[in-house]
TORPA-760728 format. One record per atom (N, C-alpha, C, CB): residue number from 1; atom name; x, y, z. Coordinates in steps of 0.02 Angstrom, whole numbers. Each point is the difference from the previous one (the first is absolute). Glycine has a CB too. Layout:
N
[NUM,CA,[X,Y,Z]]
...
This chain:
123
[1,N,[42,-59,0]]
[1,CA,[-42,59,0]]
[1,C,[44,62,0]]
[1,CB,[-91,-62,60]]
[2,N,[69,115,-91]]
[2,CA,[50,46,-19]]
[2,C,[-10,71,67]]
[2,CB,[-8,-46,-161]]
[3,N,[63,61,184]]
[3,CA,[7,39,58]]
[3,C,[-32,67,-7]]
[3,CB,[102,-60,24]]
[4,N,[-156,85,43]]
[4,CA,[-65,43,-42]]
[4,C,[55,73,-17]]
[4,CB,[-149,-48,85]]
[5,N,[211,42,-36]]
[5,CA,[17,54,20]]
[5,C,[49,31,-64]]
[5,CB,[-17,-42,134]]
[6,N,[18,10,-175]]
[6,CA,[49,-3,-72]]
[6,C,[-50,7,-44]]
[6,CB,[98,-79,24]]
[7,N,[-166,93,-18]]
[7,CA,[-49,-3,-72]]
[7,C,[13,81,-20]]
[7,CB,[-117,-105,36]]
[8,N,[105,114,-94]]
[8,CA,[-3,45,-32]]
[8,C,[-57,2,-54]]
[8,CB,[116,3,36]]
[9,N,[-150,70,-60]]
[9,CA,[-63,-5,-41]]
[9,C,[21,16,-69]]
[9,CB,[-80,33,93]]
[10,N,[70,-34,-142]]
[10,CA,[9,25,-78]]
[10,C,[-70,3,-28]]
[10,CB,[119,-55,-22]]
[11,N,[-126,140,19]]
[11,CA,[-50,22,-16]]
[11,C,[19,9,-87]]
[11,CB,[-38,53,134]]
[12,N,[-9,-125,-194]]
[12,CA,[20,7,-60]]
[12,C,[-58,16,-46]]
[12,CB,[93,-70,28]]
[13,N,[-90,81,-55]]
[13,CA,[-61,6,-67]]
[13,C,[-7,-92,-46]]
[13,CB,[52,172,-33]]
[14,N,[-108,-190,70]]
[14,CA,[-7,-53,-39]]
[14,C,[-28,0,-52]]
[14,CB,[7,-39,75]]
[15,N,[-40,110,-121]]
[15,CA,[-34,-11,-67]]
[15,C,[61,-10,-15]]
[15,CB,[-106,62,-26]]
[16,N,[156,-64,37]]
[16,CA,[67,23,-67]]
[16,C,[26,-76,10]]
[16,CB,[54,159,12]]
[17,N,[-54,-179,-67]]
[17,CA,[-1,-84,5]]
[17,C,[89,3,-34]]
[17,CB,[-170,-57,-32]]
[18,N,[216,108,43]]
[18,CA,[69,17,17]]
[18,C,[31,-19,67]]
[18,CB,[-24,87,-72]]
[19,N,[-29,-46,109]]
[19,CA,[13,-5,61]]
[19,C,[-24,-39,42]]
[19,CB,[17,81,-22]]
[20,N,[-74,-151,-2]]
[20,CA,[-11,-64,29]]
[20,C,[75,-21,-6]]
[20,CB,[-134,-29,-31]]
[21,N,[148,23,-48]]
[21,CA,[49,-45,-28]]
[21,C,[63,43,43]]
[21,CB,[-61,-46,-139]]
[22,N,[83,69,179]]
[22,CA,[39,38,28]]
[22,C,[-2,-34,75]]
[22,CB,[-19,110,-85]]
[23,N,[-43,-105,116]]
[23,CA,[-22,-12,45]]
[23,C,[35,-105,6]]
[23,CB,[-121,134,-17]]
[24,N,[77,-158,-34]]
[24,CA,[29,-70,6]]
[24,C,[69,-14,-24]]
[24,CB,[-109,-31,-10]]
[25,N,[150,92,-20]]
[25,CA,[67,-37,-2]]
[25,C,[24,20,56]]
[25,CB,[25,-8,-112]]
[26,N,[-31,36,164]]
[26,CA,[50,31,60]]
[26,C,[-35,-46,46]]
[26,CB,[33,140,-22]]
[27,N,[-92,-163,4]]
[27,CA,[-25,-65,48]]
[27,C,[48,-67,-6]]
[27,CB,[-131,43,-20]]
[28,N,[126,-57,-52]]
[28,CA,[59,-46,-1]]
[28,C,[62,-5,24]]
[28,CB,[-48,0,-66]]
[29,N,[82,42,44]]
[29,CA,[59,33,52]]
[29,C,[23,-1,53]]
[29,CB,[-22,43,-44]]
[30,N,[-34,-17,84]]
[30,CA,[21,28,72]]
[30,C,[-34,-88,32]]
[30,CB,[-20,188,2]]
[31,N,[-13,-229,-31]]
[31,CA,[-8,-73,37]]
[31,C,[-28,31,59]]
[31,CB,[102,-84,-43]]
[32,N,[-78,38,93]]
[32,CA,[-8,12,74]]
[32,C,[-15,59,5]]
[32,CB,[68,-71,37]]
[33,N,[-30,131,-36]]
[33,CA,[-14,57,22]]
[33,C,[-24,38,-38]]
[33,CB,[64,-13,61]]
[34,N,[-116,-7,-104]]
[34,CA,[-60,28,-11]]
[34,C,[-49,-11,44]]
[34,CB,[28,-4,-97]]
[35,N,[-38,-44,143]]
[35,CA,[-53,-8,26]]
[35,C,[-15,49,74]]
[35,CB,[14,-120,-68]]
[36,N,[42,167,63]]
[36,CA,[-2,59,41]]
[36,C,[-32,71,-48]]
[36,CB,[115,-60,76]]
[37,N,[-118,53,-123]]
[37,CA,[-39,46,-55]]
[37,C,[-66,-14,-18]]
[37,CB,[98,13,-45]]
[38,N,[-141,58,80]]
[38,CA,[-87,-14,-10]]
[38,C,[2,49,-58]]
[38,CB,[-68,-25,133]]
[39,N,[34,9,-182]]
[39,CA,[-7,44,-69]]
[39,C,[-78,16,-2]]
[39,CB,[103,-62,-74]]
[40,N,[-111,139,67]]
[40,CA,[-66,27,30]]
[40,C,[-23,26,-77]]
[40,CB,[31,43,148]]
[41,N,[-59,-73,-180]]
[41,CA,[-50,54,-81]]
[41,C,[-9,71,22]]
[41,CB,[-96,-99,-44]]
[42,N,[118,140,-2]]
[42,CA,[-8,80,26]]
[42,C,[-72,24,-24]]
[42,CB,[136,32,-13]]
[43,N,[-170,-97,-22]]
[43,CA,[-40,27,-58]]
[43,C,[-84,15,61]]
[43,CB,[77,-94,-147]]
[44,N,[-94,157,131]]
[44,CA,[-57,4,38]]
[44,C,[-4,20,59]]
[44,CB,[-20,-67,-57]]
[45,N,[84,60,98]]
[45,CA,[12,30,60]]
[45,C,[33,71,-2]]
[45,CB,[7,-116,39]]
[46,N,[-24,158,-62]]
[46,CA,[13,58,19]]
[46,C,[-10,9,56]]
[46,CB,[-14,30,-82]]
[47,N,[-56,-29,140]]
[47,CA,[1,29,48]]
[47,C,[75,-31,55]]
[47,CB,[-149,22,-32]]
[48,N,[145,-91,22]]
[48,CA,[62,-38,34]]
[48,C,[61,29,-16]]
[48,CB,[-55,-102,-3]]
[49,N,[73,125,-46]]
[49,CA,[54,22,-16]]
[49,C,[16,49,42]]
[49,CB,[-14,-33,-101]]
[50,N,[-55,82,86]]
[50,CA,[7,62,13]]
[50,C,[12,-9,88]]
[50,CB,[-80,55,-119]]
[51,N,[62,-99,157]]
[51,CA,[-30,5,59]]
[51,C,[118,-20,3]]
[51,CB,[-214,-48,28]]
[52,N,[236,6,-64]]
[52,CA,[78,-14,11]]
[52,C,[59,69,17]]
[52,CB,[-35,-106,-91]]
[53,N,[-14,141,59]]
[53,CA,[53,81,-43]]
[53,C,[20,-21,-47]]
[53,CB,[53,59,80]]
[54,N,[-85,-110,-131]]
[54,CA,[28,-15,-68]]
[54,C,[-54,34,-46]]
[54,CB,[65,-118,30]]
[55,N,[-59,165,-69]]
[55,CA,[-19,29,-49]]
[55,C,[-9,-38,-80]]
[55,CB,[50,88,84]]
[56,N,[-148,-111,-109]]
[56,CA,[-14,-47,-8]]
[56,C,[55,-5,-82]]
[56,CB,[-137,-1,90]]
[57,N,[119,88,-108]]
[57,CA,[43,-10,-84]]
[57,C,[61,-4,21]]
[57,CB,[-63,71,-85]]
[58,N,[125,-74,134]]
[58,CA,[44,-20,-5]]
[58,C,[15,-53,25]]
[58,CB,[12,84,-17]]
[59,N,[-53,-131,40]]
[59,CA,[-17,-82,22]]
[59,C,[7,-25,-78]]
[59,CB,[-102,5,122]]
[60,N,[55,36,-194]]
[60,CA,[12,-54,-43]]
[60,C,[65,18,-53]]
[60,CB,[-134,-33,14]]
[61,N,[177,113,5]]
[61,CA,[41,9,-30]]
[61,C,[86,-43,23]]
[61,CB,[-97,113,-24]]
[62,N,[92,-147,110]]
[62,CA,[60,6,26]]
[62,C,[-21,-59,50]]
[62,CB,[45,135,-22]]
[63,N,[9,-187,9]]
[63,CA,[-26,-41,68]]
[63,C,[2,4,84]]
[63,CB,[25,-55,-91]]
[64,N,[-53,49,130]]
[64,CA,[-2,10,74]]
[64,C,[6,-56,22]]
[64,CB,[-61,85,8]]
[65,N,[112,-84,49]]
[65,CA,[-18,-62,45]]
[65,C,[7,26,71]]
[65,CB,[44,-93,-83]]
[66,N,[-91,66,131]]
[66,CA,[-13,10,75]]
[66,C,[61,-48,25]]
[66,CB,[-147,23,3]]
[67,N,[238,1,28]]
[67,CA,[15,-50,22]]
[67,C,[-13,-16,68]]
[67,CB,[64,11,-82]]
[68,N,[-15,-56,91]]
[68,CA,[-32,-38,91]]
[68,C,[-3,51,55]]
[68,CB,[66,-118,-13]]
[69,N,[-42,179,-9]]
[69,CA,[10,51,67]]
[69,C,[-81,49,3]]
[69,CB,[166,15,-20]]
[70,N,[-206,-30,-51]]
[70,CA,[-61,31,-13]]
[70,C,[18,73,-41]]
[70,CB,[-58,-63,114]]
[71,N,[135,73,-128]]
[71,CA,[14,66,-62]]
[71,C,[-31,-54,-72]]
[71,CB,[151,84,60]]
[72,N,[-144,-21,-82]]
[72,CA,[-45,9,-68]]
[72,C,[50,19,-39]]
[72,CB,[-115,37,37]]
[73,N,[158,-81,-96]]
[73,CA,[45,17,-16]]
[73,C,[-27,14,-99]]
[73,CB,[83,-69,131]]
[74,N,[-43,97,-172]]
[74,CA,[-36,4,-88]]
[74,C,[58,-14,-37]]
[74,CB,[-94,98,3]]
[75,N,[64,-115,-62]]
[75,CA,[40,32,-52]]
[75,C,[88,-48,27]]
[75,CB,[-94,159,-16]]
[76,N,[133,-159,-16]]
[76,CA,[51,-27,4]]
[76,C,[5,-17,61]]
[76,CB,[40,46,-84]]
[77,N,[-29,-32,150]]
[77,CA,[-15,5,57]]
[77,C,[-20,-74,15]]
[77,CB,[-27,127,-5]]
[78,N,[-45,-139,-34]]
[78,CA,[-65,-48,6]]
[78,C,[59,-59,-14]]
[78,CB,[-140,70,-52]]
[79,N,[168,-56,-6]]
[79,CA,[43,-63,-41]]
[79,C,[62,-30,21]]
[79,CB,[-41,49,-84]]
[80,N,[66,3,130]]
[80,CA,[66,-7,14]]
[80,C,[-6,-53,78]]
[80,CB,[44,140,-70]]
[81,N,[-107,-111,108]]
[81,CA,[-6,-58,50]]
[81,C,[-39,-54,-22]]
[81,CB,[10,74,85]]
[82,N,[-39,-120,-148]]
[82,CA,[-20,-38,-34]]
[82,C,[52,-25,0]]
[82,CB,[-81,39,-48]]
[83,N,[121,-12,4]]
[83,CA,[66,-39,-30]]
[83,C,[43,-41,72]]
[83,CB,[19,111,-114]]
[84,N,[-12,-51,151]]
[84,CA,[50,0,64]]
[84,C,[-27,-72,37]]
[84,CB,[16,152,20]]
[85,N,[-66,-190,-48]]
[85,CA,[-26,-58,63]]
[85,C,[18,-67,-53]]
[85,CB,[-127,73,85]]
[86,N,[133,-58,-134]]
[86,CA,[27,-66,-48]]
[86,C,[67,6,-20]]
[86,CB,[-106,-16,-48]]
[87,N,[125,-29,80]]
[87,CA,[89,-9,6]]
[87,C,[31,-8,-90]]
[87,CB,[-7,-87,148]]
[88,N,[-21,65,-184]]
[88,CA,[20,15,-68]]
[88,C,[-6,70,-45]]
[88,CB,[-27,-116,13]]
[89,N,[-18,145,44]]
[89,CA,[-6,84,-37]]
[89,C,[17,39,38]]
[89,CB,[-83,-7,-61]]
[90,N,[129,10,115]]
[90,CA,[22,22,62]]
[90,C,[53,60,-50]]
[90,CB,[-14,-131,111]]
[91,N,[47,87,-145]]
[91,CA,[56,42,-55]]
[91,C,[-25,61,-34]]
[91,CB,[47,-108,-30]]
[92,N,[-109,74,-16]]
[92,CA,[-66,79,-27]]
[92,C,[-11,23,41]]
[92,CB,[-64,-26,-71]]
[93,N,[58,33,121]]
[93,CA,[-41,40,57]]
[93,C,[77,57,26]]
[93,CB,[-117,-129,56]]
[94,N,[174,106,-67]]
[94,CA,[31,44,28]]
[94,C,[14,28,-68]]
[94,CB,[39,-47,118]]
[95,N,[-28,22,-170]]
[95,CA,[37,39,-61]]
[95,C,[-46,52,-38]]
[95,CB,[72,-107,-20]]
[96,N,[-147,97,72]]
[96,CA,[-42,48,-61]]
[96,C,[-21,59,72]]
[96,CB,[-74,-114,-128]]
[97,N,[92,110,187]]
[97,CA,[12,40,65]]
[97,C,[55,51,-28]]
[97,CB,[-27,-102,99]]
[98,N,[82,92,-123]]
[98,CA,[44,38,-22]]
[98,C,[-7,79,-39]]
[98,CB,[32,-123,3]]
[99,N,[1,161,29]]
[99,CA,[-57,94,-22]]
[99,C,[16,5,-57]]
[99,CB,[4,88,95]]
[100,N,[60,-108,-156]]
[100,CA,[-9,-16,-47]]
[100,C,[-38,-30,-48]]
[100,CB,[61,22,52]]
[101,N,[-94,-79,-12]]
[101,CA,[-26,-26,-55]]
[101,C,[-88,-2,34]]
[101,CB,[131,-78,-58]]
[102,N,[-148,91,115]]
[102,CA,[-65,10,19]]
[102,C,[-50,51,-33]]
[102,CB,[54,-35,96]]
[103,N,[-5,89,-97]]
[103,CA,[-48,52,-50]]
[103,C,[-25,-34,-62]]
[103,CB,[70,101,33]]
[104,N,[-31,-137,-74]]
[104,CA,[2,-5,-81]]
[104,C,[-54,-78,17]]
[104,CB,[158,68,-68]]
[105,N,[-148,-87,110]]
[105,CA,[-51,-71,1]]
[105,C,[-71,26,24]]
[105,CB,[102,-93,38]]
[106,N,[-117,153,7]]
[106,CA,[-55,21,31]]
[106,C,[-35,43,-67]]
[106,CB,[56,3,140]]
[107,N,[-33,33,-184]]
[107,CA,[-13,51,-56]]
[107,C,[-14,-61,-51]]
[107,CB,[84,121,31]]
[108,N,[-57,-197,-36]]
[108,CA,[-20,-30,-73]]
[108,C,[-51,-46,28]]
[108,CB,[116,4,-77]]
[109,N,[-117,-11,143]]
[109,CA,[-68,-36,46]]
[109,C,[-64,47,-24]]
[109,CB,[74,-39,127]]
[110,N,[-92,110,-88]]
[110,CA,[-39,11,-38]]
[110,C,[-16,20,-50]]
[110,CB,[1,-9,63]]
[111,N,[46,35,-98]]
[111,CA,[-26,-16,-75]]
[111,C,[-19,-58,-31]]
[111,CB,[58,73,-10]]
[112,N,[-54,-124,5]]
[112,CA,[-38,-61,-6]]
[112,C,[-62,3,45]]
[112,CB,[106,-64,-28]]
[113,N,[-105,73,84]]
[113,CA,[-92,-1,43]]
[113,C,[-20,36,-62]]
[113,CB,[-6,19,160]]
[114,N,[26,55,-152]]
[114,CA,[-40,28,-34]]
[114,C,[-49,2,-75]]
[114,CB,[76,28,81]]
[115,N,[-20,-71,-116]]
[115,CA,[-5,-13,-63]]
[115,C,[-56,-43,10]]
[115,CB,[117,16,-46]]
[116,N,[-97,-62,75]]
[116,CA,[-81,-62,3]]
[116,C,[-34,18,25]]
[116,CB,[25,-85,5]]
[117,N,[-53,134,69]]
[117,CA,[-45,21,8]]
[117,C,[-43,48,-48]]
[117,CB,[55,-33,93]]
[118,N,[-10,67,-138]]
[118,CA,[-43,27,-32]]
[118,C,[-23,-30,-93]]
[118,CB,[51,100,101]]
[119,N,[-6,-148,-101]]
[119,CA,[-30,-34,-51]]
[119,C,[-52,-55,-13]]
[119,CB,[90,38,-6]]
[120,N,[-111,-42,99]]
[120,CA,[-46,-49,19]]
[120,C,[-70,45,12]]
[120,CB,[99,-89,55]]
[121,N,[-65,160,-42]]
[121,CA,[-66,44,5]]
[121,C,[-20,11,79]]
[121,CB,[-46,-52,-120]]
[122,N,[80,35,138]]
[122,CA,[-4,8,83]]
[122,C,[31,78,30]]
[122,CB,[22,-147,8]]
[123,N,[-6,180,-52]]
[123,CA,[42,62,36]]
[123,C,[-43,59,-45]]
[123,CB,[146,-59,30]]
């Protein structure tokens, strides 16, 4: 059984069948210690969001995750403690932390949300 005190939330957009397929490869991955990761649909919960201090249009522009301490972390941030719990992406998690290269990975992150959100018609 997975320790309550290590769970963490990932608030994702499940219309975006990117970010299922995202969702189940870091499931694969992380094995075991996924089962400390509750994955919450952002879809429809605005008021919940709102009630987090997560702001609902940047819930579907940027990912959030609630970690074990109850901060509310986004956006690269979200990814870097994702990465940081699967010992094979422990390496990505520090090389894309780097102030060199965080900007240029955070600026081509959302430009891609953006692109699909608005080619899906959602923005």
């Amino acid at each position: 059984m997975a320790d309550s005190s290590n769970n963490i939330t990932v608030y994702y957009d499940a219309s975006c069948p990117k970010c299922v397929k995202d969702r189940e490869n870091y499931a694969n991955m992380a094995g075991e210690t996924g089962r400390d990761v509750c994955w919450m649909d952002i879809t429809g919960r605005d008021d919940e969001l709102r009630e987090l201090g997560i702001d609902p249009r940047k819930a579907l522009t940027e990912l959030h995750v609630k970690d074990q301490h109850g901060r509310i972390l986004s956006e690269i941030d979200a990814y870097i403690l994702l990465m940081q719990r699967v010992p094979r992406l422990r390496i990505l998690a520090w090389l894309i932390s780097l102030p060199v290269i965080r900007p240029v990975i955070a600026f081509l992150y959302h430009r891609m949300v953006m692109h699909r959100l608005r080619r899906e018609g959602r923005l």
